[in-house]
Backbone bond lengths (Angstrom), bond angles and torsions (degrees), N, CA, C in turn:
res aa  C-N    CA-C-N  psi(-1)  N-CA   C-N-CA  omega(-1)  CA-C   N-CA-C  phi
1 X - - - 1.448 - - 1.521 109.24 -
2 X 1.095 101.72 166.64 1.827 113.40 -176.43 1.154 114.81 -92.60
3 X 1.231 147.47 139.33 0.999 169.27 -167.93 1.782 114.77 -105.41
4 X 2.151 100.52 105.95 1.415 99.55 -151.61 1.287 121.93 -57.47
5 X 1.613 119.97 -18.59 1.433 122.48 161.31 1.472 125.07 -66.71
6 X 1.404 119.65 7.63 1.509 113.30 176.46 1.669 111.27 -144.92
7 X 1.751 95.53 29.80 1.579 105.57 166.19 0.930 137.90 -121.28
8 X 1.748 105.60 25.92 1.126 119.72 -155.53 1.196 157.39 72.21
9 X 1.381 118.60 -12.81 1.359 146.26 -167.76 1.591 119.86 -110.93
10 X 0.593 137.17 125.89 1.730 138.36 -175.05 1.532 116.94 -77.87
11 X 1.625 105.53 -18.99 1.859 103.58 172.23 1.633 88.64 -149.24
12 X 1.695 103.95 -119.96 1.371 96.71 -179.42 1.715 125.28 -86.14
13 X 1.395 116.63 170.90 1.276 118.47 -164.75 1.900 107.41 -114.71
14 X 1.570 100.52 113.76 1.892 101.78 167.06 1.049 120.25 -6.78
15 X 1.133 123.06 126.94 1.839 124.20 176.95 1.298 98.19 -51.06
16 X 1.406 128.33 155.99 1.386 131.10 170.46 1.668 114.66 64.25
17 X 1.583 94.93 24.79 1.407 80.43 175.00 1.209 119.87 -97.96
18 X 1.709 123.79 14.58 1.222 118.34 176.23 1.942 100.19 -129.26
19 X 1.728 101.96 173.31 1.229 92.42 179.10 1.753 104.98 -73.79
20 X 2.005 102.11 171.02 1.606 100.06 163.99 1.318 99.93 -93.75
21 X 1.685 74.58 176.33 2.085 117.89 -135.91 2.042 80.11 -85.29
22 X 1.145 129.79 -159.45 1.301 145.22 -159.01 1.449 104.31 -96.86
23 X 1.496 128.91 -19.83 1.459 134.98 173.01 1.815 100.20 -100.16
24 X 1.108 106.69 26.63 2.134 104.25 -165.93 1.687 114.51 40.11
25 X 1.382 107.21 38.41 1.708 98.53 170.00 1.329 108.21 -81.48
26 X 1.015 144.13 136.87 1.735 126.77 132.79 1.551 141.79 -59.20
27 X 0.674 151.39 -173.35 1.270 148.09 129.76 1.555 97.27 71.60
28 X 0.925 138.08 36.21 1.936 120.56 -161.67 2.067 105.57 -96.61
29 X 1.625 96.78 -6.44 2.031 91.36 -152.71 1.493 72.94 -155.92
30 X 1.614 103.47 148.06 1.288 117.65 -179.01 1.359 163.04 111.31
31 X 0.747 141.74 -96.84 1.449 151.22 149.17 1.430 114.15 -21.62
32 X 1.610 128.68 -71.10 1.232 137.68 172.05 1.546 115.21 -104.24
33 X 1.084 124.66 133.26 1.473 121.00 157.45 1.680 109.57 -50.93
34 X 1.076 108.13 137.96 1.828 98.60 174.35 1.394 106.58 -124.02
35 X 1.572 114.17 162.03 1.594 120.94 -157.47 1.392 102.56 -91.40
36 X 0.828 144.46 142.07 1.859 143.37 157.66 1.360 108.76 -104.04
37 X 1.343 119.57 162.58 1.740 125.01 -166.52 1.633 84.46 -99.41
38 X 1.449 133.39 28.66 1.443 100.82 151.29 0.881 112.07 -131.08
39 X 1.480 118.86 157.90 1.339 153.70 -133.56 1.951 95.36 -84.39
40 X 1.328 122.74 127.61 1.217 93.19 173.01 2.085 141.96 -87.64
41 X 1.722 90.81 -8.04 1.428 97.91 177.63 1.282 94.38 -149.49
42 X 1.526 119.36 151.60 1.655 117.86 -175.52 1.096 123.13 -63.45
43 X 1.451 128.05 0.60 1.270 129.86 163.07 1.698 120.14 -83.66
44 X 1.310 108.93 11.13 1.478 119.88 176.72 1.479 124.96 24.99
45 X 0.774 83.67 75.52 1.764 100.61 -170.42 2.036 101.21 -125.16
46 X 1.174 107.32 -60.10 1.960 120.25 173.06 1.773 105.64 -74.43
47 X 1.042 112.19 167.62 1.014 123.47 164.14 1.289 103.11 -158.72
48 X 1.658 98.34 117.48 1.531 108.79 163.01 1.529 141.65 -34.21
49 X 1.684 120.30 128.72 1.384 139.44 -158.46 1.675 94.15 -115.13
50 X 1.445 114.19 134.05 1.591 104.05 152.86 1.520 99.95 -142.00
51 X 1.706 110.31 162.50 1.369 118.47 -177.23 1.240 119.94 141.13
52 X 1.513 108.31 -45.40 1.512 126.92 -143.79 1.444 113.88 47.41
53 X 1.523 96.36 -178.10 1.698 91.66 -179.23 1.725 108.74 -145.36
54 X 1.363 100.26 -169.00 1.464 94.84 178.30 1.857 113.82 -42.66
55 X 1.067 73.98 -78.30 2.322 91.24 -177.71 1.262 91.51 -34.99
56 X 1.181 163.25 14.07 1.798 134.36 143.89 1.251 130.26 -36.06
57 X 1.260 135.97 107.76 1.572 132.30 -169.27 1.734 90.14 -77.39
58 X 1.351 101.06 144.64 1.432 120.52 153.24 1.435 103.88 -12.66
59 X 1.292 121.37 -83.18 1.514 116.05 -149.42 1.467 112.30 -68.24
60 X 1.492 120.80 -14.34 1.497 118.25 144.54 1.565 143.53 -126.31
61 X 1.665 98.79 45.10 1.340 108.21 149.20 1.533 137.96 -18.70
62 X 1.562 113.20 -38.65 1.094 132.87 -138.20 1.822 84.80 -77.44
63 X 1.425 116.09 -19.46 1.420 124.65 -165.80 1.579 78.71 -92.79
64 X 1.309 111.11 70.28 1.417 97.15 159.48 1.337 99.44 -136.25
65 X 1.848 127.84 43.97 1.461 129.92 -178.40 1.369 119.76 -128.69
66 X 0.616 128.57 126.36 1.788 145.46 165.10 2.202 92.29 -3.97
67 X 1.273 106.59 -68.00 1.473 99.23 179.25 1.539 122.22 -71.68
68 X 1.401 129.40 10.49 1.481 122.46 177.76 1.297 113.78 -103.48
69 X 1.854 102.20 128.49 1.121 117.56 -161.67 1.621 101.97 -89.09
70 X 1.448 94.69 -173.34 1.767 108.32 169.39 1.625 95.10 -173.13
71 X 1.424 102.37 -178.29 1.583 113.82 154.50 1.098 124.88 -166.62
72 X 1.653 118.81 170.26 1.373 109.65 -144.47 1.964 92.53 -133.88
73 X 1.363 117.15 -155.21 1.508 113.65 143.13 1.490 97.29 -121.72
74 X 1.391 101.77 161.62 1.631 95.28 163.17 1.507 138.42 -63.25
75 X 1.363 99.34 -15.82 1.236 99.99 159.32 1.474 137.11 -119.41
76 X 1.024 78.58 45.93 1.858 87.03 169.19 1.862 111.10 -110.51
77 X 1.549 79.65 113.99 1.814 96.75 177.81 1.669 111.73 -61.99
78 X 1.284 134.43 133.81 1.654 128.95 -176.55 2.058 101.38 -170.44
79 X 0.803 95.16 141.90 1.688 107.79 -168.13 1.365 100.97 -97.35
80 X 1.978 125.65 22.00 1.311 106.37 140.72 1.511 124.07 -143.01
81 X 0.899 102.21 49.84 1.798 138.59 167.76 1.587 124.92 -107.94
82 X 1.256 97.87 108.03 1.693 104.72 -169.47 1.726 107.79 -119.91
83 X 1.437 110.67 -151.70 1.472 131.37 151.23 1.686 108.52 -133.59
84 X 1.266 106.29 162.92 1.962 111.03 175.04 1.685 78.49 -100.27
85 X 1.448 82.96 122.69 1.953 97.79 133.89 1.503 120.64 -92.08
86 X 1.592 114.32 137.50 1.417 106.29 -160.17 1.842 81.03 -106.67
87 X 1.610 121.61 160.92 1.194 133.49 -175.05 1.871 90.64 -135.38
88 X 1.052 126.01 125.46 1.929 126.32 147.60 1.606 99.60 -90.60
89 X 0.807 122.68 145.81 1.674 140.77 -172.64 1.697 81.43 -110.79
């Protein structure tokens, strides 16, 4: 994955702004952390994030894959936490 200081972009990047991945997805890792409907510890308080997002420092890039988690609360307001809208052409 790209690294948001060397993609040109100053925060997040236009959908489709890169080529697709080896299955033709776009957009799948990156840019925004995105929310999932599960819960992240049984005390339900977090709810699990995967993606990573732009703001990744260098030393954990590595959260730049479809399987890397995080978590958040639901209410915590932050400008890189989204949802995927999925499109079939």
């Amino acid at each position: 994955a790209e690294n948001a200081l060397d993609d040109g972009w100053l925060g997040t990047s236009p959908v489709g702004s890169y080529e697709p991945n080896g299955f033709g997805l776009v957009d799948v890792a990156g840019n925004v952390w995105e929310w999932t409907s599960d819960w992240w510890d049984e005390r339900a308080k977090a709810r699990a994030m995967r993606g990573g997002s732009y703001l990744c420092h260098d030393s954990y890039c590595n959260r730049y894959r479809v399987g890397a988690r995080s978590s958040n609360t639901p209410d915590t307001p932050t400008g890189n936490l989204g949802f995927r809208v999925a499109w079939d052409r």
